[in-house]
mmCIF file of the N, C-alpha and C atoms, coordinates in Angstrom:
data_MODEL
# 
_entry.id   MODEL 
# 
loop_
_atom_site.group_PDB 
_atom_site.id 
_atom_site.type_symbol 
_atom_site.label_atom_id 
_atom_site.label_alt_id 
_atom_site.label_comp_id 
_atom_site.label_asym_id 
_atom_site.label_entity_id 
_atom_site.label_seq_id 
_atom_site.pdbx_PDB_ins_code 
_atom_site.Cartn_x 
_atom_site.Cartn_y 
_atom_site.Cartn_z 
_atom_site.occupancy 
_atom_site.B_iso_or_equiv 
_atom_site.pdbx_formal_charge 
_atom_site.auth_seq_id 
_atom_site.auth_comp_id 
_atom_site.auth_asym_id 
_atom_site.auth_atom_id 
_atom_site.pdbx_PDB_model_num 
ATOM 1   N N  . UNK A 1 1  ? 3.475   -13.167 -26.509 1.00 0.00 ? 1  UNK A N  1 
ATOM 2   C CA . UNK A 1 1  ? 3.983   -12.292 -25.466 1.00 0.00 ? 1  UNK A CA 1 
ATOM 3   C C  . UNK A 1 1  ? 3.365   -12.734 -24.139 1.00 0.00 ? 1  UNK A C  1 
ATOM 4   N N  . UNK A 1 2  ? 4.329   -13.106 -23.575 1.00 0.00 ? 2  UNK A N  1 
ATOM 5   C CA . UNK A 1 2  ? 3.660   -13.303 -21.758 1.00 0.00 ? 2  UNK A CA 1 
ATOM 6   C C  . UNK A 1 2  ? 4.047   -12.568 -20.762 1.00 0.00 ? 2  UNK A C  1 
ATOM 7   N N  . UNK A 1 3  ? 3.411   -11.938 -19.695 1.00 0.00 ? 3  UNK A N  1 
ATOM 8   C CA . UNK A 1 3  ? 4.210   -11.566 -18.970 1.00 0.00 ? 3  UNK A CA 1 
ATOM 9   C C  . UNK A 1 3  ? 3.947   -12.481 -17.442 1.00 0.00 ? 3  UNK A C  1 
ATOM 10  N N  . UNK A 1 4  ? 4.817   -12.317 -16.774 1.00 0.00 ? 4  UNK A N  1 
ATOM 11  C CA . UNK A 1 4  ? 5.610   -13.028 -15.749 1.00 0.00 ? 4  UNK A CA 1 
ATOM 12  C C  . UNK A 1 4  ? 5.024   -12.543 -14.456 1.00 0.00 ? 4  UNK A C  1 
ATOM 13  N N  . UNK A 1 5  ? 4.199   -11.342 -14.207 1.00 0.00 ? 5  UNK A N  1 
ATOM 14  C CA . UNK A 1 5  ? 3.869   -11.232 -13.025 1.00 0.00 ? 5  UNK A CA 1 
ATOM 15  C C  . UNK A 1 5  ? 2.478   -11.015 -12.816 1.00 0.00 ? 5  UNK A C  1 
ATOM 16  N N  . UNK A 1 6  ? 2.073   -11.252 -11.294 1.00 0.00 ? 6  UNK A N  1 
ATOM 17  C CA . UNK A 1 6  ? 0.573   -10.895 -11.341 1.00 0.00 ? 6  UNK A CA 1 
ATOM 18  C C  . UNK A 1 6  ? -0.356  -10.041 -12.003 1.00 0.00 ? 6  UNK A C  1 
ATOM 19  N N  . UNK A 1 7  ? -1.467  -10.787 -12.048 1.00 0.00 ? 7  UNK A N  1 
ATOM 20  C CA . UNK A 1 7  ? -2.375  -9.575  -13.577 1.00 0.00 ? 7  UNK A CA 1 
ATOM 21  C C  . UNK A 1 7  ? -2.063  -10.082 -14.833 1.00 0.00 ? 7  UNK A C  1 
ATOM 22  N N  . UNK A 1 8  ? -1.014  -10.144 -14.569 1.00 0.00 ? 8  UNK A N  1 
ATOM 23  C CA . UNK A 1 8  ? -0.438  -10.218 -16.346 1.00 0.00 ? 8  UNK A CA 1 
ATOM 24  C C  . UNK A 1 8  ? -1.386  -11.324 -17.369 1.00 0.00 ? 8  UNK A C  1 
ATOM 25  N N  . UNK A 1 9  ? -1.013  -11.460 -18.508 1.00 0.00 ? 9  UNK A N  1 
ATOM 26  C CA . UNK A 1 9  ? -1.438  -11.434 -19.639 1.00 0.00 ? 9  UNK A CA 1 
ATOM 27  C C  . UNK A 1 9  ? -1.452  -12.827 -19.680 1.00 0.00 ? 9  UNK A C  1 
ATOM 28  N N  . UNK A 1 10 ? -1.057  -13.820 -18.851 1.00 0.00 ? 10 UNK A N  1 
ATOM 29  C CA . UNK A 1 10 ? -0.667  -15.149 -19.450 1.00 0.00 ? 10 UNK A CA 1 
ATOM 30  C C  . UNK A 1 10 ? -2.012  -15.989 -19.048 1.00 0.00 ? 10 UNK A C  1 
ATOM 31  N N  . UNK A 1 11 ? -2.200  -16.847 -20.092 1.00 0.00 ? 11 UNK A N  1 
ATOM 32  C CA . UNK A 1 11 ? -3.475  -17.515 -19.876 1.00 0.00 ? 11 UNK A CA 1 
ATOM 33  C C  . UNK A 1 11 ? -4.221  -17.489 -20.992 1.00 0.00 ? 11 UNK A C  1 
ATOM 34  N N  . UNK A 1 12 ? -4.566  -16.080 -20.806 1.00 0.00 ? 12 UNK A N  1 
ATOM 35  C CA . UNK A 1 12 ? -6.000  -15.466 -22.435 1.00 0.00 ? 12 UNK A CA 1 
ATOM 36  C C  . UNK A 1 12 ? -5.029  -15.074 -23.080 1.00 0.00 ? 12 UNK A C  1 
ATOM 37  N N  . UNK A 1 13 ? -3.731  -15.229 -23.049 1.00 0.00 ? 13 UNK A N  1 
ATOM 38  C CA . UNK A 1 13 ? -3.122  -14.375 -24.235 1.00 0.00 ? 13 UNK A CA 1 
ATOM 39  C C  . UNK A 1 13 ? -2.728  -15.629 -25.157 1.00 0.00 ? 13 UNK A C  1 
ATOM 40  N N  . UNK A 1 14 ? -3.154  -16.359 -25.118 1.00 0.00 ? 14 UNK A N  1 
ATOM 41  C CA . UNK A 1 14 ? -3.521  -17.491 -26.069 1.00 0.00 ? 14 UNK A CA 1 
ATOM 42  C C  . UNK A 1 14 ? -4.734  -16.961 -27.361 1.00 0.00 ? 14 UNK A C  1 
ATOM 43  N N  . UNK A 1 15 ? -5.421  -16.867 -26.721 1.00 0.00 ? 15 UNK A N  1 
ATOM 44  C CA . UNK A 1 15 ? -6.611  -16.251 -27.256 1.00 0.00 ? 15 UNK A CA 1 
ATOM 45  C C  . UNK A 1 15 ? -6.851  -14.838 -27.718 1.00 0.00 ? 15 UNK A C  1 
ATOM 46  N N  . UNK A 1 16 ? -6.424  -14.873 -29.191 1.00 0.00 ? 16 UNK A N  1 
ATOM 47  C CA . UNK A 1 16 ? -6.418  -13.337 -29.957 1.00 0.00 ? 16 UNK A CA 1 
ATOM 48  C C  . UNK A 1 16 ? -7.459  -12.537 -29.455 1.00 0.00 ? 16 UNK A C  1 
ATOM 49  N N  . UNK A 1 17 ? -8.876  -12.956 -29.362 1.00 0.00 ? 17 UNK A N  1 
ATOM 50  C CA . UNK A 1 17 ? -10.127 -11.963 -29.067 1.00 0.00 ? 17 UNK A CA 1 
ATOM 51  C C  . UNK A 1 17 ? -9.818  -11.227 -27.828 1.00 0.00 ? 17 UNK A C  1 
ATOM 52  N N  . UNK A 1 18 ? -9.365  -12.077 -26.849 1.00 0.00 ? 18 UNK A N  1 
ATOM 53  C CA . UNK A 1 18 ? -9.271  -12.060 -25.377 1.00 0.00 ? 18 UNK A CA 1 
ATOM 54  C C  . UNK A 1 18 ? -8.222  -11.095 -25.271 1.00 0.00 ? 18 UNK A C  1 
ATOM 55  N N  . UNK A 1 19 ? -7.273  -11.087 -25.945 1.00 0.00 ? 19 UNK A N  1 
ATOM 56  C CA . UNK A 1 19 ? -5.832  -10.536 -25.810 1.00 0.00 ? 19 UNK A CA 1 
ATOM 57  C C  . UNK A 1 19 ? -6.063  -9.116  -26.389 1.00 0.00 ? 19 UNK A C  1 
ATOM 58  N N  . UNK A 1 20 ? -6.903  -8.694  -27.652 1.00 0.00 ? 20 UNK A N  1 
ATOM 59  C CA . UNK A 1 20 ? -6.816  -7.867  -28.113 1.00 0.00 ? 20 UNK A CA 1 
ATOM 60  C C  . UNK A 1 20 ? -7.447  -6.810  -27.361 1.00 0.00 ? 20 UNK A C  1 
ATOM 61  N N  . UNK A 1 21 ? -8.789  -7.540  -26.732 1.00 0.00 ? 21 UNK A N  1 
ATOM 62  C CA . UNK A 1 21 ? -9.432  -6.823  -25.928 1.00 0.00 ? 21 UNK A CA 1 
ATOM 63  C C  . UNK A 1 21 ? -9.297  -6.219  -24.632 1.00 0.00 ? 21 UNK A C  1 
ATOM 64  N N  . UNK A 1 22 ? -7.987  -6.950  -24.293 1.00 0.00 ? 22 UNK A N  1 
ATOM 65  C CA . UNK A 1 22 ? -7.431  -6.524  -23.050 1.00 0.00 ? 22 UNK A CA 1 
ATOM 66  C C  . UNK A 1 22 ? -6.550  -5.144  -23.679 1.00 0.00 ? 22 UNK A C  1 
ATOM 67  N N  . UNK A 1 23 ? -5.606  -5.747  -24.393 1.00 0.00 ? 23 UNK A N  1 
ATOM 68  C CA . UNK A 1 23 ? -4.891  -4.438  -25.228 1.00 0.00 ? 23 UNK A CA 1 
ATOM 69  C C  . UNK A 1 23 ? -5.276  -3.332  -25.559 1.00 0.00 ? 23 UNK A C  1 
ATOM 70  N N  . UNK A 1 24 ? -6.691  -3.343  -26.015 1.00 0.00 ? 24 UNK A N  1 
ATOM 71  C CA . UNK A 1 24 ? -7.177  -1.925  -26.197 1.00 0.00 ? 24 UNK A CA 1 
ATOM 72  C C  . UNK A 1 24 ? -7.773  -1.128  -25.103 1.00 0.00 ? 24 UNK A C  1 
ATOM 73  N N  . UNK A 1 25 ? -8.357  -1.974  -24.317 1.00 0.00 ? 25 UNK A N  1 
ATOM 74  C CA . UNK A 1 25 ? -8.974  -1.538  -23.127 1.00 0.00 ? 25 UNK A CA 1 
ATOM 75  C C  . UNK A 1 25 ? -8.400  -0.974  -21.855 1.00 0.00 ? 25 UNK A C  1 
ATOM 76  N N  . UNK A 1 26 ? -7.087  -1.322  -21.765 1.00 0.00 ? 26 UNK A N  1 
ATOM 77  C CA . UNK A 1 26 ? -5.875  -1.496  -20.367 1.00 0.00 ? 26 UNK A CA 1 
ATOM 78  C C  . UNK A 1 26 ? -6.317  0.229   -20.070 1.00 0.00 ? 26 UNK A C  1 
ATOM 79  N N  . UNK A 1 27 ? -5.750  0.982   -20.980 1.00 0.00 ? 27 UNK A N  1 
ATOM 80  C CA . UNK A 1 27 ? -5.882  2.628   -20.651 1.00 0.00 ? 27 UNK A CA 1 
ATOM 81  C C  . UNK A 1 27 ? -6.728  2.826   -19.973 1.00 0.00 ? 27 UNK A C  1 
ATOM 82  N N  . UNK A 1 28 ? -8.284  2.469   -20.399 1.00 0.00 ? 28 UNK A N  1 
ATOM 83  C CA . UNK A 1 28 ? -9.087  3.001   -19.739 1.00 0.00 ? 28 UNK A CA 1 
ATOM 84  C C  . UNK A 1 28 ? -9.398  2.508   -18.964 1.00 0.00 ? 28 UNK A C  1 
ATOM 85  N N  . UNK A 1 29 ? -9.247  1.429   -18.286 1.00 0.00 ? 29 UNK A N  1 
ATOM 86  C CA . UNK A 1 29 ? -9.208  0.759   -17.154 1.00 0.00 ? 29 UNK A CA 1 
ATOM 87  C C  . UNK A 1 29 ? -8.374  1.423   -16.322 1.00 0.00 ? 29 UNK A C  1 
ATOM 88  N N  . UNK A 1 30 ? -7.208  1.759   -16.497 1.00 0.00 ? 30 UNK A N  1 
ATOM 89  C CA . UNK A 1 30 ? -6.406  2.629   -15.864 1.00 0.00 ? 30 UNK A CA 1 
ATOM 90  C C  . UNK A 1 30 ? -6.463  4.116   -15.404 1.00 0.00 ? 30 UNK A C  1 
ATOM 91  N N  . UNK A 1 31 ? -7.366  4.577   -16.373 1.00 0.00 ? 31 UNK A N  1 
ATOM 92  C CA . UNK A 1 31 ? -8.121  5.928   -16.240 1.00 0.00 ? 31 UNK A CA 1 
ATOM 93  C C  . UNK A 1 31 ? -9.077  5.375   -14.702 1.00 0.00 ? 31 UNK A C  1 
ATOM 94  N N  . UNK A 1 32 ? -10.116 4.839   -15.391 1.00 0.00 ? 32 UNK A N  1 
ATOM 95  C CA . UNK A 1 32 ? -11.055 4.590   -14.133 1.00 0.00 ? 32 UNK A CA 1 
ATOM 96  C C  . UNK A 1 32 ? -10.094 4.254   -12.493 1.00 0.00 ? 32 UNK A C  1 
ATOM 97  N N  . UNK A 1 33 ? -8.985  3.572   -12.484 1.00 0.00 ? 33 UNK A N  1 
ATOM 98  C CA . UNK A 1 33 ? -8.427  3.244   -11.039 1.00 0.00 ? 33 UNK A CA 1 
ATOM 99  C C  . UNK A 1 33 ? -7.947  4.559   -10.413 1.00 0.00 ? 33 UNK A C  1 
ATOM 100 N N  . UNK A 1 34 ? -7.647  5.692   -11.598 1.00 0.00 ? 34 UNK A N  1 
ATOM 101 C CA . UNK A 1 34 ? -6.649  6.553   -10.857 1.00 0.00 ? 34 UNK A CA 1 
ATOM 102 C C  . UNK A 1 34 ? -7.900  7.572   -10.735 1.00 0.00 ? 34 UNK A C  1 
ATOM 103 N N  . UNK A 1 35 ? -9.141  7.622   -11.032 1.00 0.00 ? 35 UNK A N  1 
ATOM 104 C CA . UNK A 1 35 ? -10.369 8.240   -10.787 1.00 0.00 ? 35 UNK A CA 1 
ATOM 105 C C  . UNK A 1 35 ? -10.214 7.952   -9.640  1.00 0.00 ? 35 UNK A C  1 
ATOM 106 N N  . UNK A 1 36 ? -10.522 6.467   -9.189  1.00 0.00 ? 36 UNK A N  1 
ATOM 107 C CA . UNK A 1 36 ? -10.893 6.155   -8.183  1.00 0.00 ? 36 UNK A CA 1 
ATOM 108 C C  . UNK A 1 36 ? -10.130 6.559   -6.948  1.00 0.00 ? 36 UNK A C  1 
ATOM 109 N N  . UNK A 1 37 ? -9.112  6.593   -7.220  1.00 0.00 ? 37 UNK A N  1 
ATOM 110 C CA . UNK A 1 37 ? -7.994  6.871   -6.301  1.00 0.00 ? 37 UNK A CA 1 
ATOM 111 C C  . UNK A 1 37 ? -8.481  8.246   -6.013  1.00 0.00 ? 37 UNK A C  1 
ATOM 112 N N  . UNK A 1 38 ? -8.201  8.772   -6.937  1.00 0.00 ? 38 UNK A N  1 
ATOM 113 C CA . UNK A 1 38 ? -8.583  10.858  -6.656  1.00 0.00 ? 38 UNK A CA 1 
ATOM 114 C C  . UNK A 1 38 ? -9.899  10.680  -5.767  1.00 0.00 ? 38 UNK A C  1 
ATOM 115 N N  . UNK A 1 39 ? -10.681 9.973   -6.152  1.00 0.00 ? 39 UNK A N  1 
ATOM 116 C CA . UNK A 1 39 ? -12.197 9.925   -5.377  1.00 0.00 ? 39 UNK A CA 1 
ATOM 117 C C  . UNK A 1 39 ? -11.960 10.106  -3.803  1.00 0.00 ? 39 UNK A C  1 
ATOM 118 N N  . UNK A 1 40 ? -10.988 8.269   -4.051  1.00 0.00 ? 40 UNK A N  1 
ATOM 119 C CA . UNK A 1 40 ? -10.989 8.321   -2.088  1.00 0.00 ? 40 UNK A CA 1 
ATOM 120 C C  . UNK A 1 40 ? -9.571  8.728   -1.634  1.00 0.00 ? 40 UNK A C  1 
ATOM 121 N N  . UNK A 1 41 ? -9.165  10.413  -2.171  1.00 0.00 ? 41 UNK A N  1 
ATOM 122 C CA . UNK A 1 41 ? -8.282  10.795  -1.585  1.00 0.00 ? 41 UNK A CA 1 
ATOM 123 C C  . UNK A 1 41 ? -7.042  9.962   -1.532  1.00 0.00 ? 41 UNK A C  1 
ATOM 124 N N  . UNK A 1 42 ? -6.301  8.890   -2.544  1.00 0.00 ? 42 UNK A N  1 
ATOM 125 C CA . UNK A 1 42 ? -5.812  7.642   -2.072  1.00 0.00 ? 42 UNK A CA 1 
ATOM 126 C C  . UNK A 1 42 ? -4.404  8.428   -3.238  1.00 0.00 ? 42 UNK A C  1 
ATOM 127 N N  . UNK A 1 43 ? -4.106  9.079   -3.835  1.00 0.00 ? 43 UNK A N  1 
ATOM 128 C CA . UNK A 1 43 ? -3.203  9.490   -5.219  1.00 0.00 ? 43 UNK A CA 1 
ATOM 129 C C  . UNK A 1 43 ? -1.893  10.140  -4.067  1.00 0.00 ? 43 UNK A C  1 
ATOM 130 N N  . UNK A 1 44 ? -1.024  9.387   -4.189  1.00 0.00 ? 44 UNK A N  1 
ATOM 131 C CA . UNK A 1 44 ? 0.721   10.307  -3.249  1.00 0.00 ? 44 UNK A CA 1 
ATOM 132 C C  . UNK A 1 44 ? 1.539   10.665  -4.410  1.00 0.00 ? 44 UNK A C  1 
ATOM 133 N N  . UNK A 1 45 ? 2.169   11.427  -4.027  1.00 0.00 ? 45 UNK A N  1 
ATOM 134 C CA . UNK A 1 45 ? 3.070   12.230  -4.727  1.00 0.00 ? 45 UNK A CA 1 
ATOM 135 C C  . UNK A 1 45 ? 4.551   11.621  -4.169  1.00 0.00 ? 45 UNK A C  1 
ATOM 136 N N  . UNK A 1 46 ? 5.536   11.667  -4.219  1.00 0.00 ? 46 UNK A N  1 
ATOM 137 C CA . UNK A 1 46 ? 7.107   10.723  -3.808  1.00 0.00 ? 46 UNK A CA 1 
ATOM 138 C C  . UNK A 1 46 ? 6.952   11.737  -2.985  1.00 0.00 ? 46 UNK A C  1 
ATOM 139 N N  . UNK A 1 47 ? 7.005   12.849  -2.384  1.00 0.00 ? 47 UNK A N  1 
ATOM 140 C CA . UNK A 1 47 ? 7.092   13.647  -1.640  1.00 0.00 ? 47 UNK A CA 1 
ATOM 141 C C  . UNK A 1 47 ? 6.503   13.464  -0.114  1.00 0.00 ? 47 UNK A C  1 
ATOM 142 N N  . UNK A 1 48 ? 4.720   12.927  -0.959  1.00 0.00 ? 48 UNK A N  1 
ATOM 143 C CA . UNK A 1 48 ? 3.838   12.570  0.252   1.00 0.00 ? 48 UNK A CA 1 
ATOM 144 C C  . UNK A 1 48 ? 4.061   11.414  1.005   1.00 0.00 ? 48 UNK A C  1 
ATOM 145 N N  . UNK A 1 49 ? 5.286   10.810  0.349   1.00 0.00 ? 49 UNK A N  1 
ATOM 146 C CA . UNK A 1 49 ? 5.502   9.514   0.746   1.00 0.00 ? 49 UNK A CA 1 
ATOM 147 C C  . UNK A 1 49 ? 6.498   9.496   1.690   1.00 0.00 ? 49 UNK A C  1 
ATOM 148 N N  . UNK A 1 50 ? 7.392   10.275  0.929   1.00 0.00 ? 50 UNK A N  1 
ATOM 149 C CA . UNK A 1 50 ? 8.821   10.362  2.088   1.00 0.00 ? 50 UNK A CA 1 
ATOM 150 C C  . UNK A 1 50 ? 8.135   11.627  3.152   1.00 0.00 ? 50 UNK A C  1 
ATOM 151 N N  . UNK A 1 51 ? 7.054   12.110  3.157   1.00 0.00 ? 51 UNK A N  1 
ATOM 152 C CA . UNK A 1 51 ? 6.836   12.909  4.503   1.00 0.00 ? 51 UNK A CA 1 
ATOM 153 C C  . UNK A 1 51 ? 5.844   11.733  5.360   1.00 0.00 ? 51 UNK A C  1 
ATOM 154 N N  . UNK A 1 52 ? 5.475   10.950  4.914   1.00 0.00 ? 52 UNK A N  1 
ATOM 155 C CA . UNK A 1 52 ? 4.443   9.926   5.215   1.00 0.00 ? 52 UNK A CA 1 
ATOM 156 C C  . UNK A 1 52 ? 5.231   9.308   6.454   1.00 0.00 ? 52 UNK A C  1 
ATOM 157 N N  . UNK A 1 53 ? 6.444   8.586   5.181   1.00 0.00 ? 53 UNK A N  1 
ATOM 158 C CA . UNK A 1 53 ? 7.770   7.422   6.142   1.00 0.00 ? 53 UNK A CA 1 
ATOM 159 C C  . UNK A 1 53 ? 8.051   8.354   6.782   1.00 0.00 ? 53 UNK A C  1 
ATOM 160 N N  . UNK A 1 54 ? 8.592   9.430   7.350   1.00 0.00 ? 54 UNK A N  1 
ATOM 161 C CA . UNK A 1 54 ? 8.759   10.315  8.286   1.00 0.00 ? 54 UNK A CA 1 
ATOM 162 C C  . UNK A 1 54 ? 8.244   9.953   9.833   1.00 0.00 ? 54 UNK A C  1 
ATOM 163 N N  . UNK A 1 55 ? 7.141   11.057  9.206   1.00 0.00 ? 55 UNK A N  1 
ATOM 164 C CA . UNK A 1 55 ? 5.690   10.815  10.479  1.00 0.00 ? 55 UNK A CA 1 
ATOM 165 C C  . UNK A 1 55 ? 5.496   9.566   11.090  1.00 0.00 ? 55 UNK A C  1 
ATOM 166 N N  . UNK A 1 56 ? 5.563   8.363   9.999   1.00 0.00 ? 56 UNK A N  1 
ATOM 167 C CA . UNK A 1 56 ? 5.521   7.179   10.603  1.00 0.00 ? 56 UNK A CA 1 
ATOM 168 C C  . UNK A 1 56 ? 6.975   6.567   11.807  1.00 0.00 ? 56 UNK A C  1 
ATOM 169 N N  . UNK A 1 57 ? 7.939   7.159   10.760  1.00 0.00 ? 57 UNK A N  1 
ATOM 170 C CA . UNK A 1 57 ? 9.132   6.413   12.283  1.00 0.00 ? 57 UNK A CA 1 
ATOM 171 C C  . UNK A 1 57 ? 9.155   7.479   13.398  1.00 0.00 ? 57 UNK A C  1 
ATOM 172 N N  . UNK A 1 58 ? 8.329   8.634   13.396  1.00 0.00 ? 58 UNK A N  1 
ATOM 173 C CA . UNK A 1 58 ? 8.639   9.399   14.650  1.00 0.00 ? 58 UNK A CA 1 
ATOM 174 C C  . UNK A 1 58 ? 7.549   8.854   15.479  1.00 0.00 ? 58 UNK A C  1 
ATOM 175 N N  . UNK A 1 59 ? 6.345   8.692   14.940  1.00 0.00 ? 59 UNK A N  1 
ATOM 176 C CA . UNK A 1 59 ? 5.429   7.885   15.910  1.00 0.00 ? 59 UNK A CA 1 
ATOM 177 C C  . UNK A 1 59 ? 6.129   6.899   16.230  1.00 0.00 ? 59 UNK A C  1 
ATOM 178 N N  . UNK A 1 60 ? 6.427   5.607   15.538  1.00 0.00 ? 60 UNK A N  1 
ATOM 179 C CA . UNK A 1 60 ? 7.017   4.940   16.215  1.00 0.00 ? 60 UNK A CA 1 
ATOM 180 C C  . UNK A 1 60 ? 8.425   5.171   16.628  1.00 0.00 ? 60 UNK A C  1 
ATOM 181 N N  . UNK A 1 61 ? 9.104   6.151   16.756  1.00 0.00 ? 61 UNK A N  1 
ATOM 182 C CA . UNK A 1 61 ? 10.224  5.926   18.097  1.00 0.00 ? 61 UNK A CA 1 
ATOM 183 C C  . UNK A 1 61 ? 9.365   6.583   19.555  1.00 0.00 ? 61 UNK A C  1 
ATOM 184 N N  . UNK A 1 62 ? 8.299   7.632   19.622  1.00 0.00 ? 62 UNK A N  1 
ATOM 185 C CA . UNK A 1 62 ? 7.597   8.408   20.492  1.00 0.00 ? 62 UNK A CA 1 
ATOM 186 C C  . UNK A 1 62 ? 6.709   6.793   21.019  1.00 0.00 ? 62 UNK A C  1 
ATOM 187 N N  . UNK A 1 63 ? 5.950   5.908   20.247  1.00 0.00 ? 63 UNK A N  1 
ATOM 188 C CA . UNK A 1 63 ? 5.418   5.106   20.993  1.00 0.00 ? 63 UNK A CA 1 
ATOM 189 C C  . UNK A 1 63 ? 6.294   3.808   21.637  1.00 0.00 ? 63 UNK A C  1 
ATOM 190 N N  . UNK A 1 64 ? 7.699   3.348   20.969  1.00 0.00 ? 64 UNK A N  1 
ATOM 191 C CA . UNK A 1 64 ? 8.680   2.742   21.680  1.00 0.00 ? 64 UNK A CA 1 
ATOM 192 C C  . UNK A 1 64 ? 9.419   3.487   22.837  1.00 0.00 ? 64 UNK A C  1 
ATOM 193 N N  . UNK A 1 65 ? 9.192   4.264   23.240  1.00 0.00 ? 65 UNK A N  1 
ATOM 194 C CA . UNK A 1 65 ? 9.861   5.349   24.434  1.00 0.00 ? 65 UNK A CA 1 
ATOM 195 C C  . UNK A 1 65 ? 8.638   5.441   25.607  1.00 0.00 ? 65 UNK A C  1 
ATOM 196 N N  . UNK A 1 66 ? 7.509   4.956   25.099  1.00 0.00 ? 66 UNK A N  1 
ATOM 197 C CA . UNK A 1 66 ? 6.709   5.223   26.663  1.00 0.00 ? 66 UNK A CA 1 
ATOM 198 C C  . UNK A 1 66 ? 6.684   3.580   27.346  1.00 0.00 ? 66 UNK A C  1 
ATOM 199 N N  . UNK A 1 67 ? 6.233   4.049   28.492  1.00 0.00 ? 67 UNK A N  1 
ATOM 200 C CA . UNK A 1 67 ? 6.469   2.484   29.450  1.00 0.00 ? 67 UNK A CA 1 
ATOM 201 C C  . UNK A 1 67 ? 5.287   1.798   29.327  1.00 0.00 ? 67 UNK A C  1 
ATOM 202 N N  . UNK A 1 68 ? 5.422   0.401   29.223  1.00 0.00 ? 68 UNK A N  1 
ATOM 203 C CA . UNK A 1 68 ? 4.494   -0.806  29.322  1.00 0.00 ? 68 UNK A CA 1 
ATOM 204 C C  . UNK A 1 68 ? 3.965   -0.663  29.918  1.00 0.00 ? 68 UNK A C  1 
ATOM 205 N N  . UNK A 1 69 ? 2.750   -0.621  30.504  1.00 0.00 ? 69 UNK A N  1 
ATOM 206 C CA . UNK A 1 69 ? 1.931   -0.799  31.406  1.00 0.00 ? 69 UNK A CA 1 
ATOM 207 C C  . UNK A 1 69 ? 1.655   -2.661  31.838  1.00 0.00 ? 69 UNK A C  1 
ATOM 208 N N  . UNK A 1 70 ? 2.242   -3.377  31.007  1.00 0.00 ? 70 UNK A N  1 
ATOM 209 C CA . UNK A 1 70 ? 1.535   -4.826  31.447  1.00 0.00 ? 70 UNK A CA 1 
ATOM 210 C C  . UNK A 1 70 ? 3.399   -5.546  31.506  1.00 0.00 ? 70 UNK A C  1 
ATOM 211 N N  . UNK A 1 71 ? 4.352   -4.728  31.866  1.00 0.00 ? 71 UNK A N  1 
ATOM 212 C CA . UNK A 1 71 ? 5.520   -4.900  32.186  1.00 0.00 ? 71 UNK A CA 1 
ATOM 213 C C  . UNK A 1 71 ? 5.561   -5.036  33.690  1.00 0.00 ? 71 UNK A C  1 
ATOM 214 N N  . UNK A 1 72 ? 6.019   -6.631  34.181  1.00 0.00 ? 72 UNK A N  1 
ATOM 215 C CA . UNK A 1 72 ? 5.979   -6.496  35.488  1.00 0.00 ? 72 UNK A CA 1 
ATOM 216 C C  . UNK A 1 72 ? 7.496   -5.876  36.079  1.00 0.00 ? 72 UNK A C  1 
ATOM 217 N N  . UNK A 1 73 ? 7.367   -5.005  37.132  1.00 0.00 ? 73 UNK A N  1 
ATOM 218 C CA . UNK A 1 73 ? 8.977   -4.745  37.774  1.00 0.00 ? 73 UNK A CA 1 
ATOM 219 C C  . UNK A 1 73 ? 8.684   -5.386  38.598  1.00 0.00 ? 73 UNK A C  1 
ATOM 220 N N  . UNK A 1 74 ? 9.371   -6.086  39.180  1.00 0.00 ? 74 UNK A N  1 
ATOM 221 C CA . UNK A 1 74 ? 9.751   -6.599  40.562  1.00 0.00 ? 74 UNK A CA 1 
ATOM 222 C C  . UNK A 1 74 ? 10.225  -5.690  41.595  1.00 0.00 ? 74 UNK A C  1 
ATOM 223 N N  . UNK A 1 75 ? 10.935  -4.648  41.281  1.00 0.00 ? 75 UNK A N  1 
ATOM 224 C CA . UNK A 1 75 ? 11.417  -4.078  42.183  1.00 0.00 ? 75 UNK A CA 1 
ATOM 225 C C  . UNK A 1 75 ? 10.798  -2.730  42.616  1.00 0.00 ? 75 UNK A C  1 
ATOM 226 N N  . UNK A 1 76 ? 9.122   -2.526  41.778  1.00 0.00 ? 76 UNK A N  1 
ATOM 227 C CA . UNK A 1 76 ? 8.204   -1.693  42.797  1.00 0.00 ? 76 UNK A CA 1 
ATOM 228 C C  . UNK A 1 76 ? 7.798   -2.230  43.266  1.00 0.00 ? 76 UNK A C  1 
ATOM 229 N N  . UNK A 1 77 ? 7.356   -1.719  44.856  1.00 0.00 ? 77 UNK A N  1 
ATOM 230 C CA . UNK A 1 77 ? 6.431   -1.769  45.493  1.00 0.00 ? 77 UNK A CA 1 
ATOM 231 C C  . UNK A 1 77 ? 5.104   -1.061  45.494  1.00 0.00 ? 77 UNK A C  1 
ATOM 232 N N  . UNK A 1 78 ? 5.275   -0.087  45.093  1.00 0.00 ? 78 UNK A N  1 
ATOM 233 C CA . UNK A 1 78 ? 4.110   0.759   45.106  1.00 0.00 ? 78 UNK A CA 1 
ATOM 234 C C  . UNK A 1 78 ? 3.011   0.672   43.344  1.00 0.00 ? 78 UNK A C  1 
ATOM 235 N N  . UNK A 1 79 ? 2.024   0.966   43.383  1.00 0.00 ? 79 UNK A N  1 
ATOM 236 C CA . UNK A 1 79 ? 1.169   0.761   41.926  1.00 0.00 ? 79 UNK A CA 1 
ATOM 237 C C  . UNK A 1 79 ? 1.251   2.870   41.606  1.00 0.00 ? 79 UNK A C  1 
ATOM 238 N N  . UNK A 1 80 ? 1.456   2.914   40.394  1.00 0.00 ? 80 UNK A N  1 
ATOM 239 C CA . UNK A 1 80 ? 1.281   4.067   39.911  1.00 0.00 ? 80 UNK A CA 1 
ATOM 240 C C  . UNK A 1 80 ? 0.688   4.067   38.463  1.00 0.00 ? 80 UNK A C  1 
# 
């Protein structure tokens, strides 16, 4: 059995000891990341995500709407 994408299994999965030990172990390895996650506040919900992408394109249309400051006009004269 190989799999095809990063992380994956290919390499030691030649190697029964190597392979088995990954096999039994994966869960709790997986336990510990999503600890970790809860730790540093890092775990979204699809919800937190699509309110996330939200927030994010309204900042950015609010910060594409204010003026350049290092935009030259030619046609002031005056500095403001």
């Amino acid at each position: 059995m190989h799999a095809k994408y990063q992380g994956g299994i290919i390499g030691f999965s030649r190697n029964y000891s190597a392979y088995y030990r990954w096999s039994t172990t994966r869960h709790r390895r997986a336990q510990y990341v999503e600890a970790a996650l809860q730790v540093a506040d890092m775990v979204f919900e699809p919800a937190q995500i699509q309110g996330s992408e939200a927030s994010v394109q309204n900042d950015t249309e609010a910060l594409c709407s204010f003026t350049n400051p290092f935009e030259i006009d030619t046609g002031l004269d005056e500095l403001y």
